[in-house]
Structures are given as C-alpha cells and as structure tokens.
N, C-alpha and C positions, 0 to 999 in steps of 0.2 A: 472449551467447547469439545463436546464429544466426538468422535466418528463412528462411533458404536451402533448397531443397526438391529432393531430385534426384530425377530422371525418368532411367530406363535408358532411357527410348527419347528423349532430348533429343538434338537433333542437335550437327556438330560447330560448332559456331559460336564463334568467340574472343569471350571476354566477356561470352558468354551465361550465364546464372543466372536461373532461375526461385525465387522468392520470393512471402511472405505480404504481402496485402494491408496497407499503412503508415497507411490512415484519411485525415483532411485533406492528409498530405504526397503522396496521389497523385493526387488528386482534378485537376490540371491536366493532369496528363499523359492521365489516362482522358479530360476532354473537350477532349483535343487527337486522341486519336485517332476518336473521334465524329465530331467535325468532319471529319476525313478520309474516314470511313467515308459520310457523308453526300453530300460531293462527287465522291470515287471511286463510287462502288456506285449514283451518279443519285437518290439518294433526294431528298424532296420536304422543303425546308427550310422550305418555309408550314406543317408538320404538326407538331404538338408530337409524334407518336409517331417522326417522321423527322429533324425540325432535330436539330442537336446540342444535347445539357443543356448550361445554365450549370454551373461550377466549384457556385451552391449548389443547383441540383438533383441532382447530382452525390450533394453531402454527402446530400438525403433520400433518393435512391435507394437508397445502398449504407448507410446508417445501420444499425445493427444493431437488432433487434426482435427480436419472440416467433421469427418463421417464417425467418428469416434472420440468421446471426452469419460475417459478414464476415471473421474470423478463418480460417475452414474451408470458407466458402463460396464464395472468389476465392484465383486463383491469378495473380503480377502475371509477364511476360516481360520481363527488359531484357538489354540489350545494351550494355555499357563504362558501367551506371546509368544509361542511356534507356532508358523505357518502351517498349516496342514494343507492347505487347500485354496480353490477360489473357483469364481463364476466367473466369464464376460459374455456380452451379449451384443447381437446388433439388428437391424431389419433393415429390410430394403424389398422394392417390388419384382416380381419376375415381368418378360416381357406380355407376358399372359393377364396381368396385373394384380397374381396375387403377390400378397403382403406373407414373405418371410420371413419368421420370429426366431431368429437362431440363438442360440444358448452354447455353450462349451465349459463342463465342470474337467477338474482336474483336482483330485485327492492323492495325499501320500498312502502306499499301498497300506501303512497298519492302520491308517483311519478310515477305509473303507468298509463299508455294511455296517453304520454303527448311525446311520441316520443326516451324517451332517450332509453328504450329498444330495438325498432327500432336498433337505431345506436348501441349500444351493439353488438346487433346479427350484425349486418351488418361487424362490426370490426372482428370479429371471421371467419366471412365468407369470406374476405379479407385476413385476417391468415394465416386459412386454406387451402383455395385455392393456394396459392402462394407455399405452402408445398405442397399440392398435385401436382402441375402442374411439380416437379422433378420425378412422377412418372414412372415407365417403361411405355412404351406407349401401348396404353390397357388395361390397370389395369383400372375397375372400382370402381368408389370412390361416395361416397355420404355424404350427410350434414346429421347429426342427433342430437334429443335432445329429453331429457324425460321428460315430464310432469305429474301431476296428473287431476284427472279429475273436480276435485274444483276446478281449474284454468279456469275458461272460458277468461279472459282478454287475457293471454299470449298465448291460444290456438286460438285465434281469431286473434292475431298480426302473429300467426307464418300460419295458414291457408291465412290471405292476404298474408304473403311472398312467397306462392307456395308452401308449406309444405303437406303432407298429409299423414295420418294415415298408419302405417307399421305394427304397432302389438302393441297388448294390454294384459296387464299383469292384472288379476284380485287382488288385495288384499282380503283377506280371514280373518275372525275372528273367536276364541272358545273360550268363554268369562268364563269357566270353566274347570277346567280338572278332576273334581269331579268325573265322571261315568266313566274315560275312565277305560277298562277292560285289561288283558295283553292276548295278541295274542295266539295262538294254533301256536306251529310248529311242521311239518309233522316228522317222525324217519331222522336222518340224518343231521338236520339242527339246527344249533344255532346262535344265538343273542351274539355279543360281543362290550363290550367298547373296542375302540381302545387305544392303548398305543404309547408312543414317540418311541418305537421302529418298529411298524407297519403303522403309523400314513401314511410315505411317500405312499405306497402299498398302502393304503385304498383312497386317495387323487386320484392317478392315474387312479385307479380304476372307481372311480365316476366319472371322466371325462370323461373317456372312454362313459361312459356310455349317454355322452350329445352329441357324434359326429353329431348326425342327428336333432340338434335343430337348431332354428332360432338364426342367426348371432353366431354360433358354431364358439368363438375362443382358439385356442387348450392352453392348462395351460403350465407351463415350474414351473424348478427346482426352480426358482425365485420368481413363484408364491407362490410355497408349502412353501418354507421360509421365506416370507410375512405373510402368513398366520397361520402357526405356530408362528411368533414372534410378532400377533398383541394382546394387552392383549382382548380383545374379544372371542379369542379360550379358548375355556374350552372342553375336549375332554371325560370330563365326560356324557355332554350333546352332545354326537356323539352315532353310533349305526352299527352296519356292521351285516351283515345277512350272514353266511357262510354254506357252504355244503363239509366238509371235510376244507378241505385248499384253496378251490376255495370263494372268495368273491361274494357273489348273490347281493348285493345292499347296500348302504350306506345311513343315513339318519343323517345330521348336526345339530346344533342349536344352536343359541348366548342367552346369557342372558339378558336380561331388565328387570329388576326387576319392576312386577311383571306378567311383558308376558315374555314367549319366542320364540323366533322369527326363524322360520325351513326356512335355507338356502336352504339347498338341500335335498332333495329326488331322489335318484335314484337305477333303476334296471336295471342289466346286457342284454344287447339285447334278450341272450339264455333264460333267466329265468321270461320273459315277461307273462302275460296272465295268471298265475296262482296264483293270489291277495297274491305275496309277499310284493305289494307295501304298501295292507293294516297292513303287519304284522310288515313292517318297520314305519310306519306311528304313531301305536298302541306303537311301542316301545320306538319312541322319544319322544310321549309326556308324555311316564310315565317317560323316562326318568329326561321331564322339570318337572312333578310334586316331581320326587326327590330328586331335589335339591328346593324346596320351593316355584317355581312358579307355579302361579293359572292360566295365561290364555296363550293360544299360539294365533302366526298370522303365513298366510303361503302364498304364490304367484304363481300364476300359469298361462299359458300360455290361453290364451281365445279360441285359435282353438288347444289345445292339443288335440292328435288324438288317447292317451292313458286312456282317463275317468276320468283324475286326479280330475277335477271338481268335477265328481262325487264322487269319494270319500270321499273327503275331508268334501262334503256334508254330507256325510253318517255316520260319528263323530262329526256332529256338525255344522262343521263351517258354517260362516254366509260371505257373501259378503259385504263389506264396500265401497272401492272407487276402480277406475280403475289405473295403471299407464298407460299410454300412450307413446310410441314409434312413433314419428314424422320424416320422411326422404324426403329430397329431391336430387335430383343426382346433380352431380357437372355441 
C-alpha cells in the first residue's frame, strides 16, 4: 500500500513525490530542515520558539493526540527520498466564532521558488477547506499562516496566492537585565509567585484579561493542564500583581538559557491606565535575572491600543524582526 499523494498542481520536478507523514522515521529529516530554516530566515537560536527542535521534541510536537492526528494532518515533500519539505495543519474556532484554517510550510532553503511550496500550501487549502465546508452555514472561516519578516520568498509566494497582511506582531529585544530596578508599589498591593495551588486562578485570570485582542480565542481546563504539564512552565519565572485577594494582572516567562522569553503580560480591564503594566513588567524581568538569565525578548501587537510598545521601549528593549500574520477568506 502506497502513502504517495498526488497534487495536480505539483511541479515538474524529477523524483519528486509528496507522501504521508512516517512518524519517528522522519522526525531527523524535519529537524534538519528547522535548523536550516533557523539559519537561513536569521531567526534567533537563544529562543526555544526560534532554535531548531531536537529529533525528541520533534517526536512531542508532531505526536498524535485528541486535536491532532499526523496521519492527515502533515503532508511530507521529498525529492530522489530526501526530505525537502512538509505542510501541517490545524483549525479551530476563535471566540468571535470564526473558523481558523491554519497551514504551516517549511522547505529546505535550495528547494525554495521551485513550486513544491506552491503545492504544499495548495494541499492544506484543499484540507481545509473540505473541513470547513461541514460548517454551520454562516460561520465565517478563513485561511491563515505566520511568517517572519526575513522570509521575503514565502511571503511573496503566499501574497501571489491572494494572501494579505492581518496583523503584525513586533519582536522585541533587552539584551541585558543589568540596570533593571524593582518597581514601587502603591499601600495595598503586592507582587506574588504563583504556586500549584493558585496557579489555575491566576491562568484564568489572564485570559480574562485578552477577551478584547485580535483573534481572542477563549482557553479551557485543557489548556491550563497542557500548560502546567509542558516542562517549559517554571512558575518561578511568573508574577501576579494583587490588591487584597483580587488579582490586578499577571506576567509569565519561559526559560532559554540565556534569555527569557515574557509570554504574557497582562492587566485586569478595571486596573488599566495606572502604569501597573510597568510594575508587572519590572517584576518579571527581575524575576528572569533570578534565576540567572541575562537577556529577555517579549512580543507585542503592532497597533496595541494600550502603549505596550512604548513601554517596553522605556526598559530597553530594542525591535528585532516582525512576525507576520497572513489571512485569506475561504
């Protein structure tokens, strides 16, 4: 039995065969092409979201689970049986209830603009579609993928497909944590690590607090237990800002040795406008300097309508690359 897959729009390429994902027998080839994607494309190899995965995060990535089955949700490109390439995909609703059709290609740099990315993406769009079209009638749904902004090939390929700019996430750099100072807090209010036993409450909480962002989709019990049980949570490098028993804002952090990398930031709708953001800000990153990291990165929305930019400015940071959010409607 085959796993061979044809694509009418596959270019002509001798050798070439797109095929179903093979489990642990691809798993080097995929982070041999990471690692290429990480040095061509300038991504930042101190950042767990940017280094390339080991061969075994690899395996947990692509594992198959409730919301993902590998089988139908990667499509692998080789050439004479070298990897060159692959697709996966996934959907899910935003709070708003449209239907996200998300895609993610990844080519070796010499087989790029040579068409097989074309047909990657084309395959996923065929995918997805065919899922979307079960939807309640009305629900709108659209095609989406992220790029960075050192990508001009694939951002050129996905502008010819009718793709266009949705929103842009800045990356942000503080290539020390040397100066940073610990915050002033007003009578009333305290700074706490969160613990396994408040941990759910403070999760909540912060979500709460993203209801009014772009593509706001709401977190579940599933998430918090994903996220507690990924070794990446260290909750030493978390920070909650409280007034009595009421939680003012939360601020997150994963470790990369030797940046730490601020997930979240956030402040309670009510407790806006009066620079708690900077006090939460001030307290994560001492928090990354102690445990022994020297530098943080942190990401932020391009038309944030809350000054985030500015702040972030106002400690340091420095502007590195864009990510890029690309949608087209179904």
């Amino acid at each position: 039995m085959t796993d061979t897959i044809e694509l009418f729009d596959a270019p002509d390429i001798p050798g070439l065969r797109f095929r179903r994902f093979r489990g642990a027998f691809d798993l080097s080839a995929l982070a041999e092409i990471h690692a290429a994607h990480t040095r061509y494309d300038d991504l930042d190899p101190l950042l767990t979201n940017q280094r390339p995965p080991t061969v075994a995060e690899m395996a947990e990535i692509y594992r198959q689970r409730s919301d993902f089955n590998p089988d139908f949700q990667m499509l692998m490109a080789e050439v004479d049986e070298q990897v060159v390439g692959y697709a996966w995909i996934r959907s899910w609703a935003q709070a708003d209830g449209t239907w996200v059709l998300y895609h993610n290609c990844q080519l070796l740099p010499d087989w790029r603009g040579v068409g097989i990315g074309t047909a990657l993406v084309g395959w996923a769009e065929d995918v997805l579609g065919f899922a979307a079209s079960h939807r309640p009638e009305g629900t709108p749904a659209h095609f989406r993928t992220d790029l960075y902004s050192t990508e001009p090939q694939a951002i050129a390929r996905l502008e010819a497909a009718g793709y266009s700019l949705a929103q842009t996430t800045l990356e942000l750099a503080l290539y020390t944590l040397r100066g940073i100072q610990s915050p002033l807090l007003p009578d009333g209010f305290t700074l706490e690590t969160p613990t396994a036993r408040n941990a759910r409450a403070v999760f909540f909480a912060m979500d709460a607090a993203f209801e009014e962002e772009w593509g706001y989709t709401a977190k579940t019990d599933d998430d918090f237990d994903t996220l507690m049980d990924s070794p990446a949570t260290d909750l030493r490098l978390w920070r909650t800002l409280c007034y009595g028993d009421e939680i003012v804002g939360v601020i997150t952090s994963e470790a990369s040795p030797p940046v730490g990398l601020i997930q979240e930031l956030s402040v309670g709708k009510t407790w806006r406008r009066r620079g708690f953001g900077r006090t939460l800000l001030l307290a994560g990153l001492l928090a990354l300097r102690e445990q022994g990291l020297t530098q943080a990165r942190i990401y932020t929305d391009a038309d944030d309508p809350f000054g985030a930019r500015r702040l972030y400015e106002s400690v340091g940071f420095q502007r590195v690359k864009d990510v890029l959010r690309y949608t087209r409607p179904l």
